[in-house]
ZAKOL-780438 format. One record per atom (N, C-alpha, C): residue in three letters; atom name; x, y, z. Coordinates in steps of 0.001 Angstrom, whole numbers, always signed. Example, Ala and Ser with C-alpha at 12.3 -4.5 7.8 and 13.67 -1.06 7.14 Angstrom:
<rs>
+-----+----+---------+---------+---------+
:   r :  a :       u :       v :       w :
+-----+----+---------+---------+---------+
: ala :  N :  +13190 :   -5690 :   +7800 :
: ala : CA :  +12300 :   -4500 :   +7800 :
: ala :  C :  +13200 :   -3300 :   +7800 :
: ser :  N :  +12850 :   -2250 :   +7080 :
: ser : CA :  +13670 :   -1060 :   +7140 :
: ser :  C :  +12900 :     +30 :   +7870 :
+-----+----+---------+---------+---------+
</rs>
This chain:
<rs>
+-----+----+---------+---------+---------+
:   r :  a :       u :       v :       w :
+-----+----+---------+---------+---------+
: unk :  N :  +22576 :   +6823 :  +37030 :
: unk : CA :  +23364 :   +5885 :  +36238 :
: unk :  C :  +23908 :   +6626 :  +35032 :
: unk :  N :  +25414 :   +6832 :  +35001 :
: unk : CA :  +25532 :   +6927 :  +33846 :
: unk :  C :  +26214 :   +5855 :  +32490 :
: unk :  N :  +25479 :   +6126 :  +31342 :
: unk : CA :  +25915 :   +5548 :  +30207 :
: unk :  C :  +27119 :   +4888 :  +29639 :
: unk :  N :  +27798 :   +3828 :  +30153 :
: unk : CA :  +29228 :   +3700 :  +29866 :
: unk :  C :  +29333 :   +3541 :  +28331 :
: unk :  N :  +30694 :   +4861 :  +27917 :
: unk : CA :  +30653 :   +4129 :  +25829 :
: unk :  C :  +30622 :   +2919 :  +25826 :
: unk :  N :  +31091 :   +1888 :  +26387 :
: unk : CA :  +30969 :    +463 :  +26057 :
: unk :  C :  +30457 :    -215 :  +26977 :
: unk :  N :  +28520 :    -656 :  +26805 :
: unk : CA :  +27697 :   -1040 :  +28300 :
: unk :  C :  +28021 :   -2792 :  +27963 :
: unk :  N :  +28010 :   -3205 :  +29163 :
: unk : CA :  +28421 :   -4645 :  +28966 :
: unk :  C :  +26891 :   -5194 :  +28078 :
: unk :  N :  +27791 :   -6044 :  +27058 :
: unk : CA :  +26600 :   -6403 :  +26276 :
: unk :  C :  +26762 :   -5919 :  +25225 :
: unk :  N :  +27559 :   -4563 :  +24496 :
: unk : CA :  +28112 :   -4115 :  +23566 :
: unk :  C :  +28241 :   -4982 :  +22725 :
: unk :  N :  +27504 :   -4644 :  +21520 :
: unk : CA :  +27982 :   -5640 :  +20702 :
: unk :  C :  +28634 :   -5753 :  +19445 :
: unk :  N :  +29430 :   -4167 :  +19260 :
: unk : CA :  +30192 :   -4170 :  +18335 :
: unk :  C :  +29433 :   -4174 :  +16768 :
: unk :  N :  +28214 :   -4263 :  +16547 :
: unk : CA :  +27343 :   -4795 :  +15327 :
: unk :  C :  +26619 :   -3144 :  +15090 :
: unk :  N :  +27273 :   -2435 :  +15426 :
: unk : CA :  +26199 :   -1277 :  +14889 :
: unk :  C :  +25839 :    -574 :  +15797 :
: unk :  N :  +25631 :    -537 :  +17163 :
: unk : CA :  +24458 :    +337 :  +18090 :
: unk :  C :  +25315 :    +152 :  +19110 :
: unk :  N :  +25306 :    +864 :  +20131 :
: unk : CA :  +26004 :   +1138 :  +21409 :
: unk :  C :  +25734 :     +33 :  +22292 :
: unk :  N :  +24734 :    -737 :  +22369 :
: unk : CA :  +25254 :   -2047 :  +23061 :
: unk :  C :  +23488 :   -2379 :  +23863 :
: unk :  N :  +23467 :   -3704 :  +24218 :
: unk : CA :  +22610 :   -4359 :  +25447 :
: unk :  C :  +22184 :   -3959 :  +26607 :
: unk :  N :  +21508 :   -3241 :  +27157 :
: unk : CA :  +21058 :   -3088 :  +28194 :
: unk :  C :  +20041 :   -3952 :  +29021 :
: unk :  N :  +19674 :   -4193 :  +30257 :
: unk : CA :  +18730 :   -5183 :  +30578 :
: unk :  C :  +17760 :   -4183 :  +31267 :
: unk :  N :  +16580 :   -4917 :  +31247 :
: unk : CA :  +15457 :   -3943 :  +31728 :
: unk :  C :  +15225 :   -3172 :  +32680 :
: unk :  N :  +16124 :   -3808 :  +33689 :
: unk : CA :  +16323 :   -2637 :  +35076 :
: unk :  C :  +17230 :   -1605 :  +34149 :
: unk :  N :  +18627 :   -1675 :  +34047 :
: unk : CA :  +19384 :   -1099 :  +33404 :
: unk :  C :  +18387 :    +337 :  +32494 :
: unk :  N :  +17822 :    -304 :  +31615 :
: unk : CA :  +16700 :    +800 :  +30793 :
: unk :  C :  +16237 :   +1857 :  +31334 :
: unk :  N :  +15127 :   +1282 :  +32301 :
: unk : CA :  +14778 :   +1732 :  +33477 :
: unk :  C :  +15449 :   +3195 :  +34172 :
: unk :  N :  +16579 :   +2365 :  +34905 :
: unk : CA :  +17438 :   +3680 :  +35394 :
: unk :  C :  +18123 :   +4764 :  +34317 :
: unk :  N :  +18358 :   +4268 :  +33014 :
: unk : CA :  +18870 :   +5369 :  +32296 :
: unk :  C :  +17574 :   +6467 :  +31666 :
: unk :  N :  +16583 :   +5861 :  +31565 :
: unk : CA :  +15232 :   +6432 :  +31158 :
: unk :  C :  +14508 :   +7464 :  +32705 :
: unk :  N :  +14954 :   +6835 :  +33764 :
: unk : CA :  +14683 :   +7620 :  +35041 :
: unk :  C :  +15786 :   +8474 :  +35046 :
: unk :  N :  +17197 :   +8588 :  +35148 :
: unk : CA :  +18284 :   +9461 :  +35230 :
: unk :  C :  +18481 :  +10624 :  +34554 :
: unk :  N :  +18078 :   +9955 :  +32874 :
: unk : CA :  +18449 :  +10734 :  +32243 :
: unk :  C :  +17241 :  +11673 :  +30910 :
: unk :  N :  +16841 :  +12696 :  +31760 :
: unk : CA :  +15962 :  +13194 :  +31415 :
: unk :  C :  +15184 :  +12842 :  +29955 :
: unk :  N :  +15815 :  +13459 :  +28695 :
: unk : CA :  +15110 :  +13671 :  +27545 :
: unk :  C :  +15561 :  +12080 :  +26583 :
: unk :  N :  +16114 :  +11204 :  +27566 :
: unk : CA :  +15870 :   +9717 :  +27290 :
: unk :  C :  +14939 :   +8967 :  +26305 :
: unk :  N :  +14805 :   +8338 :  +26051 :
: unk : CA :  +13584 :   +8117 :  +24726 :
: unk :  C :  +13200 :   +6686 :  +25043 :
: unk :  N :  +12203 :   +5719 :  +25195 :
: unk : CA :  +11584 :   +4607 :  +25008 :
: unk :  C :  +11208 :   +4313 :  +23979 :
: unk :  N :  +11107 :   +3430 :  +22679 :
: unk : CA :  +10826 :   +3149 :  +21334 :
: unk :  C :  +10339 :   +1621 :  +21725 :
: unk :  N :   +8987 :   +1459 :  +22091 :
: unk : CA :   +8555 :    -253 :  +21681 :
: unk :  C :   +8308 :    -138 :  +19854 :
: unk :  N :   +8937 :   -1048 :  +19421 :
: unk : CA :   +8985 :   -1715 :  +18142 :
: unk :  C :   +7973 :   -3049 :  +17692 :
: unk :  N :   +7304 :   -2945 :  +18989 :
: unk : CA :   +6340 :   -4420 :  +18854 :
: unk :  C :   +4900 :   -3906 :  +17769 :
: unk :  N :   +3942 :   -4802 :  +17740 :
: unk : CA :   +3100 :   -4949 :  +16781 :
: unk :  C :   +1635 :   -4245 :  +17261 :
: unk :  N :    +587 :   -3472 :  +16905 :
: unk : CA :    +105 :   -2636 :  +17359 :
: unk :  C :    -853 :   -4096 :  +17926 :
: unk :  N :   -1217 :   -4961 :  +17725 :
: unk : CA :   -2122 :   -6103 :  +18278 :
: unk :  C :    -621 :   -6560 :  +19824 :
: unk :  N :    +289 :   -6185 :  +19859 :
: unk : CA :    +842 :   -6922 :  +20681 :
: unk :  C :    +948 :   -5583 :  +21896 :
: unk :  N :    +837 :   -4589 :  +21540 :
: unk : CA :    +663 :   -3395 :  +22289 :
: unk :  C :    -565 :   -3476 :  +22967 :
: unk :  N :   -1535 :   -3897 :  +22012 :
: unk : CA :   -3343 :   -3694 :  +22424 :
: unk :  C :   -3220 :   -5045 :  +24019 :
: unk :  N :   -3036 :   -6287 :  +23389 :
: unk : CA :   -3492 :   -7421 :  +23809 :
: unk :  C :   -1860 :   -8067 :  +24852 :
: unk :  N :    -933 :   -7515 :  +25147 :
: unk : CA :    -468 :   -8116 :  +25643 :
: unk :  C :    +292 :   -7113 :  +26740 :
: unk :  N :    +500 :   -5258 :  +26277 :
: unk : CA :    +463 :   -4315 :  +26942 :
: unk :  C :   +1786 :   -3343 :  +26859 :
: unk :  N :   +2059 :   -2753 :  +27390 :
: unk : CA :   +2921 :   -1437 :  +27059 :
: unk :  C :   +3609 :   -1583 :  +28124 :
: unk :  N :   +4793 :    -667 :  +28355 :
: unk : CA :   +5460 :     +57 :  +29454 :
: unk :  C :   +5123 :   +1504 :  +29704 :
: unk :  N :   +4869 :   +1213 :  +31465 :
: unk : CA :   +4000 :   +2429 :  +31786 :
: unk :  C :   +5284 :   +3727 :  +32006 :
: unk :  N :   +5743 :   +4764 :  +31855 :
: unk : CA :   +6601 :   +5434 :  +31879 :
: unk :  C :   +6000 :   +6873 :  +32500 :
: unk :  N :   +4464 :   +6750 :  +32877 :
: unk : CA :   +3945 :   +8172 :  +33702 :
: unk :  C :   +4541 :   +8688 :  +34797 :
: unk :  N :   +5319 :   +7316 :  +35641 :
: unk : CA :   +5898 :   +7913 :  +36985 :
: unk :  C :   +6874 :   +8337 :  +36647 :
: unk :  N :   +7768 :   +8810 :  +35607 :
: unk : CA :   +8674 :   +9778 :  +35060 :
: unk :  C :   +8713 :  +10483 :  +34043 :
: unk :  N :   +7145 :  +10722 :  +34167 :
: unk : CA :   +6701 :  +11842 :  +33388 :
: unk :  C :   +7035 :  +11758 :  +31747 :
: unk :  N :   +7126 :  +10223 :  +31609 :
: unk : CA :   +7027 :  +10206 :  +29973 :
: unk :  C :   +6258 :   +9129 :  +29347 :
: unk :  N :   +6193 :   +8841 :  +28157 :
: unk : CA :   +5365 :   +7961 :  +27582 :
: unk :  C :   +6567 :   +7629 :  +26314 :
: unk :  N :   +6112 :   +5666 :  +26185 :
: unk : CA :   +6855 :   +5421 :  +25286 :
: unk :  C :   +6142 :   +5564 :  +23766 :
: unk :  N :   +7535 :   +5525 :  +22765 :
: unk : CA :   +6923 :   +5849 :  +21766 :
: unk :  C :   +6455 :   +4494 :  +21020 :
: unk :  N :   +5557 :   +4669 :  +20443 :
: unk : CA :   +5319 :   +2990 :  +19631 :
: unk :  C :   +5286 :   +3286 :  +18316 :
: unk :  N :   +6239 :   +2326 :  +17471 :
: unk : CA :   +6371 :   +2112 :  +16432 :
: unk :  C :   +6753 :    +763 :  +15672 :
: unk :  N :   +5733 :    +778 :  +15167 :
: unk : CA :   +6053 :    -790 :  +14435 :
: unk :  C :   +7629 :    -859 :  +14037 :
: unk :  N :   +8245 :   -1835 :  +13735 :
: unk : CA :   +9090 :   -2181 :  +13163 :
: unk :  C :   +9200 :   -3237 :  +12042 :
: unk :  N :   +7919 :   -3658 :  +12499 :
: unk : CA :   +7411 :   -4830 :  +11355 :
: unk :  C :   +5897 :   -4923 :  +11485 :
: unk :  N :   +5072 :   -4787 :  +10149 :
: unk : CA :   +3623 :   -4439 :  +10610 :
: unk :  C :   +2819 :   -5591 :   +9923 :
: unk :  N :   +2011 :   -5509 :  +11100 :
: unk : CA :   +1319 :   -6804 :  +11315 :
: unk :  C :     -42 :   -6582 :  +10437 :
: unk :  N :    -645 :   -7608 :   +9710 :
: unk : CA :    -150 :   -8949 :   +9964 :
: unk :  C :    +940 :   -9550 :   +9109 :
: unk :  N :   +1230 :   -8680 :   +8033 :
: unk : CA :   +2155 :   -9776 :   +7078 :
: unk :  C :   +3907 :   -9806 :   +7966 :
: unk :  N :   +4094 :   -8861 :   +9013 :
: unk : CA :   +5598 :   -8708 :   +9468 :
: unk :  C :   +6456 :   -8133 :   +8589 :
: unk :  N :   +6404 :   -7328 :   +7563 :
: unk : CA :   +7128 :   -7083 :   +6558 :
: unk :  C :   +7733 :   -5902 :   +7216 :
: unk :  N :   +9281 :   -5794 :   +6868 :
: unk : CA :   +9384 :   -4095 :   +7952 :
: unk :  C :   +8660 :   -3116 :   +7574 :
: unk :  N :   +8426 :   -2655 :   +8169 :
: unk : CA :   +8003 :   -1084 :   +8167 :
: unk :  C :   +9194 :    -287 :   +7502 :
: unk :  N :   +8352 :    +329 :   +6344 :
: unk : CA :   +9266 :    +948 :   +5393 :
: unk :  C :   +8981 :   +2761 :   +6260 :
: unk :  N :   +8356 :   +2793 :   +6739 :
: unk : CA :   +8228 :   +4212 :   +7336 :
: unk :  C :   +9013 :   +4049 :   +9021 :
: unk :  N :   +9227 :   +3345 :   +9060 :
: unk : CA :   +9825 :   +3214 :  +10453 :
: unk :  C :  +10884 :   +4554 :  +10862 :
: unk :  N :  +11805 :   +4449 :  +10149 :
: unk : CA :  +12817 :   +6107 :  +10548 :
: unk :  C :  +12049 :   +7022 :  +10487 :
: unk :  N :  +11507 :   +7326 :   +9600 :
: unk : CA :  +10576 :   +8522 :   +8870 :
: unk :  C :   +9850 :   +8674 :  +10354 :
: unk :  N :   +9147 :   +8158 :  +10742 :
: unk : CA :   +8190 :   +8313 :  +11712 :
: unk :  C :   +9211 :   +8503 :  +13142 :
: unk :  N :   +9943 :   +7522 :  +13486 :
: unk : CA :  +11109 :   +7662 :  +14376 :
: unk :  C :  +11097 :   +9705 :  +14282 :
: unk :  N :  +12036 :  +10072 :  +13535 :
: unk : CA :  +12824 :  +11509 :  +13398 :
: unk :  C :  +11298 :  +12342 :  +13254 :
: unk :  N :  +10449 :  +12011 :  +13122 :
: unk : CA :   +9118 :  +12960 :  +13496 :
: unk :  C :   +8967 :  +13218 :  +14881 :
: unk :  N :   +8366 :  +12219 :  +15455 :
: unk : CA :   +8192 :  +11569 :  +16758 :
: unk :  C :   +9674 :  +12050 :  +17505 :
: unk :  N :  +10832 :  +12137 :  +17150 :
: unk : CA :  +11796 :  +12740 :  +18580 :
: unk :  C :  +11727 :  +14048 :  +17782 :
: unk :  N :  +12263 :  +14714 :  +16871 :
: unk : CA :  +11785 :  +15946 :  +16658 :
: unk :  C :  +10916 :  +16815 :  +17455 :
: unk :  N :   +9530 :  +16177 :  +17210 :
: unk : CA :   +8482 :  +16840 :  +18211 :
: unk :  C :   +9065 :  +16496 :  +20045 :
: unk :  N :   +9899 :  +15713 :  +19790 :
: unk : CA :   +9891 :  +15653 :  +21455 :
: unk :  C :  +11274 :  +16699 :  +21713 :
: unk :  N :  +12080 :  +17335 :  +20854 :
: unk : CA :  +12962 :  +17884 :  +20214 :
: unk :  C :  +13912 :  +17725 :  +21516 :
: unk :  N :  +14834 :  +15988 :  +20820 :
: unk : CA :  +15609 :  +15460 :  +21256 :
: unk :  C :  +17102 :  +15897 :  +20216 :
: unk :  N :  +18239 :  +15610 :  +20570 :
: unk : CA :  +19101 :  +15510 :  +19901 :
: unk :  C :  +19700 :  +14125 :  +18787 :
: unk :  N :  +20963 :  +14273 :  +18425 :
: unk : CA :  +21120 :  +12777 :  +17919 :
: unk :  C :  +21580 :  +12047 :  +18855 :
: unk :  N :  +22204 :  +12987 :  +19997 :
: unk : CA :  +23158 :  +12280 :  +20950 :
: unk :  C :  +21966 :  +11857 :  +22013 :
: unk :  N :  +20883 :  +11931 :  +22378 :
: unk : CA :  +20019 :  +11625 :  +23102 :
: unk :  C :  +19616 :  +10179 :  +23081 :
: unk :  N :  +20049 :   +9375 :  +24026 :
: unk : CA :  +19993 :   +7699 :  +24623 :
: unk :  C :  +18516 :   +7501 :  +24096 :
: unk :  N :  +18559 :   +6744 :  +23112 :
: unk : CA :  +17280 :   +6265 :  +22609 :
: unk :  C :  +17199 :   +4437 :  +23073 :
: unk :  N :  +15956 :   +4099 :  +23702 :
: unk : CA :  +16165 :   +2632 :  +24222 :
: unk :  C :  +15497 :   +2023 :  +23247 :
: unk :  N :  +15115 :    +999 :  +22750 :
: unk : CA :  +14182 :    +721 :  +21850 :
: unk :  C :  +13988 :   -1022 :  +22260 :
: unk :  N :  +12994 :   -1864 :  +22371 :
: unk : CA :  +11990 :   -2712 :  +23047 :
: unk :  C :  +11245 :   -3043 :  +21961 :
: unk :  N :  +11409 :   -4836 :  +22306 :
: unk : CA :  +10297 :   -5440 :  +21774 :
: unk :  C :  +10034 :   -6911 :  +22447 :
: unk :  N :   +9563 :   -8050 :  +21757 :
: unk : CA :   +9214 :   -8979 :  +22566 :
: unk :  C :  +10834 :   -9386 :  +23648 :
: unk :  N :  +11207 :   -9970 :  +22506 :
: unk : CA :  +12300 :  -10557 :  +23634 :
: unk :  C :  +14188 :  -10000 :  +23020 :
: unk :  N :  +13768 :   -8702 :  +22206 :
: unk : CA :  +15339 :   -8710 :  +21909 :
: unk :  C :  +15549 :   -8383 :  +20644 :
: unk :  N :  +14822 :   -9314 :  +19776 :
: unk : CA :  +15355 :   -9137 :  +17938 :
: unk :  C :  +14843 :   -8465 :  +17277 :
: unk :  N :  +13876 :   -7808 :  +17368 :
: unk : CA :  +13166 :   -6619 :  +15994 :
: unk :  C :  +13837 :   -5307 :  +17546 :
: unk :  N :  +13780 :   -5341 :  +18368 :
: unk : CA :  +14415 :   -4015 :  +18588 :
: unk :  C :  +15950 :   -3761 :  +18506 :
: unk :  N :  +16703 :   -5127 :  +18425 :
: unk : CA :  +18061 :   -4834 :  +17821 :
: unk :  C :  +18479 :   -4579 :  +16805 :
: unk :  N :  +17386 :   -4756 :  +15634 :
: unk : CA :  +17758 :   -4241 :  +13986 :
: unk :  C :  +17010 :   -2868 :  +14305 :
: unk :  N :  +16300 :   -2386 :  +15100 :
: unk : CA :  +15848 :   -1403 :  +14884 :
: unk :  C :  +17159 :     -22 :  +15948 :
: unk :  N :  +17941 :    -275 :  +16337 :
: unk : CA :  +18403 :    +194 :  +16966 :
: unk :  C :  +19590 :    +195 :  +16038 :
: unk :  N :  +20002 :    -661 :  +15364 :
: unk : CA :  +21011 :    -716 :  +14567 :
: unk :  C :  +20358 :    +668 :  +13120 :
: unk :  N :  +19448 :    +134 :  +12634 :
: unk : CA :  +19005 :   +1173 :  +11775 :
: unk :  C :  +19309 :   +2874 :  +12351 :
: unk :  N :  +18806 :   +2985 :  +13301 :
: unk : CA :  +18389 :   +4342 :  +14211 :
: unk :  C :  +19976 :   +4893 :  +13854 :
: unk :  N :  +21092 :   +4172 :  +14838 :
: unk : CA :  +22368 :   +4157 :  +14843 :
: unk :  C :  +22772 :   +4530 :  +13022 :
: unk :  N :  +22717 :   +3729 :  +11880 :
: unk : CA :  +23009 :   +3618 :  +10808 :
: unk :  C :  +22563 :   +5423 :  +10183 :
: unk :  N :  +21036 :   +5845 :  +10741 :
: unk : CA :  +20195 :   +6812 :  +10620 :
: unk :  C :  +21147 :   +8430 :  +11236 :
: unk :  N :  +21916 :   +8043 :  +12151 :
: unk : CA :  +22826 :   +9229 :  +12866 :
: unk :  C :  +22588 :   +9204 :  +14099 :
: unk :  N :  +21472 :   +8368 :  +15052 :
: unk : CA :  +21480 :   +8573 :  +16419 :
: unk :  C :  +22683 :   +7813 :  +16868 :
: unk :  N :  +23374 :   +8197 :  +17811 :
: unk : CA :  +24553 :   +7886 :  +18328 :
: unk :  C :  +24635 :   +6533 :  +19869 :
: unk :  N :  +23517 :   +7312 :  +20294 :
: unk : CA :  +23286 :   +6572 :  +21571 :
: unk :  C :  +22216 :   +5682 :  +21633 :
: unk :  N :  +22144 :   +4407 :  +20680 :
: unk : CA :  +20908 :   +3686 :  +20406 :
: unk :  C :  +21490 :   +2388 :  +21320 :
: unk :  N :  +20271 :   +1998 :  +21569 :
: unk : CA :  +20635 :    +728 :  +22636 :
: unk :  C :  +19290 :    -458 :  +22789 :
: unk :  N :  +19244 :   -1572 :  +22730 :
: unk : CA :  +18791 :   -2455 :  +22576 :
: unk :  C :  +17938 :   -2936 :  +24143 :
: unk :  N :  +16816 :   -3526 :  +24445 :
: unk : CA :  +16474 :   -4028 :  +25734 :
: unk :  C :  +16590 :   -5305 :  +25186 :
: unk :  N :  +17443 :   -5803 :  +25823 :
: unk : CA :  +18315 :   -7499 :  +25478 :
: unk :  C :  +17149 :   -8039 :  +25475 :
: unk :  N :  +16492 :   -8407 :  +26755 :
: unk : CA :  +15452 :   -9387 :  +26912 :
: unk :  C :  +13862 :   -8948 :  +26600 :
: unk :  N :  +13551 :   -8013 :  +26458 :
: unk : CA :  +12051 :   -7034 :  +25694 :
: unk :  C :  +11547 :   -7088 :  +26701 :
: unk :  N :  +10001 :   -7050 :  +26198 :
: unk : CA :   +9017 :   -6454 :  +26985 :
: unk :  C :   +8428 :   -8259 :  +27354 :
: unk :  N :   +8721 :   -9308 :  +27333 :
: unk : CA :   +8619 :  -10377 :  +27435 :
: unk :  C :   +9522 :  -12251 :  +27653 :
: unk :  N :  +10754 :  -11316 :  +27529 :
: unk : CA :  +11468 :  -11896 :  +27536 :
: unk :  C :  +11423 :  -13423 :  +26901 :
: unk :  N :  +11961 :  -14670 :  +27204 :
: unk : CA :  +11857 :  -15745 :  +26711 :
: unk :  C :  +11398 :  -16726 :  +27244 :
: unk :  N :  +10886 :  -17925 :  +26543 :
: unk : CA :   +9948 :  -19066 :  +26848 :
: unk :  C :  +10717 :  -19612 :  +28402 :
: unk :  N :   +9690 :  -19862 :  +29176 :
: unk : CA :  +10272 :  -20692 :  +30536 :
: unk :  C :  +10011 :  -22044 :  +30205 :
: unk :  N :  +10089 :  -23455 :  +30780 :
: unk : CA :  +10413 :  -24757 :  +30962 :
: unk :  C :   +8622 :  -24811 :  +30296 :
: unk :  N :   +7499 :  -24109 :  +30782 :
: unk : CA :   +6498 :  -24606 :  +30177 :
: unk :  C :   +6109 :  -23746 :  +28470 :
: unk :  N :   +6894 :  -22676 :  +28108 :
: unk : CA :   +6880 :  -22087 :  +26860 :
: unk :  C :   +6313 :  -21218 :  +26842 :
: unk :  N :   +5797 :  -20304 :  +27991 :
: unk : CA :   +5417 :  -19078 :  +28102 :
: unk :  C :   +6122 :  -18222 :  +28328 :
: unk :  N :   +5866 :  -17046 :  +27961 :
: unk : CA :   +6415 :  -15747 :  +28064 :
: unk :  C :   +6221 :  -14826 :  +29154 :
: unk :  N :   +6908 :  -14199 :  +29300 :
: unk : CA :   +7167 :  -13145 :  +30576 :
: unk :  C :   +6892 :  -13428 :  +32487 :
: unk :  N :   +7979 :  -14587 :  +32340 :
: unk : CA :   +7847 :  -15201 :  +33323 :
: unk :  C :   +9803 :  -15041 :  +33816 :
: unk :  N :  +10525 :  -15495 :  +32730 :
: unk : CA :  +12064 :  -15323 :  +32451 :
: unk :  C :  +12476 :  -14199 :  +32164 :
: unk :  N :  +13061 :  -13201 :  +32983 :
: unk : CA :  +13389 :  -12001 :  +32215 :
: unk :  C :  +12592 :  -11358 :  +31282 :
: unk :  N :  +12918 :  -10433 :  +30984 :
: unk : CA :  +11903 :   -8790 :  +30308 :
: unk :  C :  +11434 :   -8505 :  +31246 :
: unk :  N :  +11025 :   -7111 :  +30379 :
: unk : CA :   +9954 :   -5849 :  +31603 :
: unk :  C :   +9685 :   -6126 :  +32176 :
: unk :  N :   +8433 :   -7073 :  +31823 :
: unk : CA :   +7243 :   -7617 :  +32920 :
: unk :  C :   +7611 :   -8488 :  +33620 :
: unk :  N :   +8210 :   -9392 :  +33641 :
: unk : CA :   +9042 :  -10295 :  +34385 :
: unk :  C :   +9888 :   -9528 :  +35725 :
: unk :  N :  +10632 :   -8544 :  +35362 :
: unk : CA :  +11456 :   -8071 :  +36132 :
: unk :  C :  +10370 :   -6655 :  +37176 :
: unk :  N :   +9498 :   -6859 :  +36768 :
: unk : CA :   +8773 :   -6174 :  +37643 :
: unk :  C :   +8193 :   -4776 :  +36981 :
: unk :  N :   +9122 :   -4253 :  +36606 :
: unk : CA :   +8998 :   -2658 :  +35857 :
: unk :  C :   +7595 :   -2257 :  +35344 :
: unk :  N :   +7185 :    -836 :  +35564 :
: unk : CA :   +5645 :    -904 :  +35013 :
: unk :  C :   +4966 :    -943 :  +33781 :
: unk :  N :   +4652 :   -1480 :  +34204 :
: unk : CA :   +3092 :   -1490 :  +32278 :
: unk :  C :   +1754 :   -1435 :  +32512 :
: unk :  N :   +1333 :   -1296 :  +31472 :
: unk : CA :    -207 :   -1375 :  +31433 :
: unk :  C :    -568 :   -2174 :  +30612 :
: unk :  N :   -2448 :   -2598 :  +30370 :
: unk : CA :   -2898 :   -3438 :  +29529 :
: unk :  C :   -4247 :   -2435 :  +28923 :
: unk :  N :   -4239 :   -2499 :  +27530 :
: unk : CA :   -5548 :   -1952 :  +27724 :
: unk :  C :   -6513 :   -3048 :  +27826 :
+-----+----+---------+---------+---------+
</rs>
């Protein structure tokens, strides 16, 4: 798969645009030095689980974006970001995906990244959980886990 400059879902607001979780998926399988960024909460990592990324030989990166419990952003969030791909010694132009529950702390965080100089930042529309179904649970409607893609729990 390659990257279209404008992926449907583009949203003109800062960051190269929407992707959906298959979508992720194949650009994170295609395209080698690709990057995964969950932005979720280290209790929502522990207790509700990760994306498994071993069968392509990578691991995502986790970084708060808002740290729990008060949710306040994470004032180290870039700082730690440009450590963390550094050591993975990515470029700016290197497709960074970035994930969270269902969409909104990884779209300001992708917008930041973008604001920061990465070029190719991109949002997982629906997260790692996507949104409430008819009874108000999660990851039943779209996201990761929903759509099948792997994770783990510890």
């Amino acid at each position: 798969m390659s990257v279209p400059k404008n992926p449907s879902g583009a949203s003109g607001a800062g960051y190269a645009g929407d992707l959906a979780p298959r979508e992720a998926w194949e650009l994170l399988e295609q395209d080698g030095p690709s990057v995964l960024i969950d932005v979720r909460t280290m209790p929502e990592w522990q207790f509700v689980g990760i994306p498994d990324l071993s069968v392509l030989g990578k691991e995502a990166l986790l970084i708060e974006w808002q740290s729990f419990p008060t949710m306040g952003t994470n004032a180290q969030f870039l700082s730690r970001l440009e450590e963390l791909l550094a050591q993975l010694g990515v470029s700016s132009e290197t497709p960074l995906l970035f994930l969270c529950r269902s969409g909104g702390r990884s779209r300001a965080a992708a917008i930041a990244a973008t604001a920061a100089g990465h070029s190719r930042c991109f949002n997982i529309s629906s997260g790692f959980e996507g949104n409430h179904d008819a009874e108000r649970h999660r990851g039943r409607v779209g996201g990761w886990k929903a759509d099948g893609l792997p994770w783990v729990q510890s």
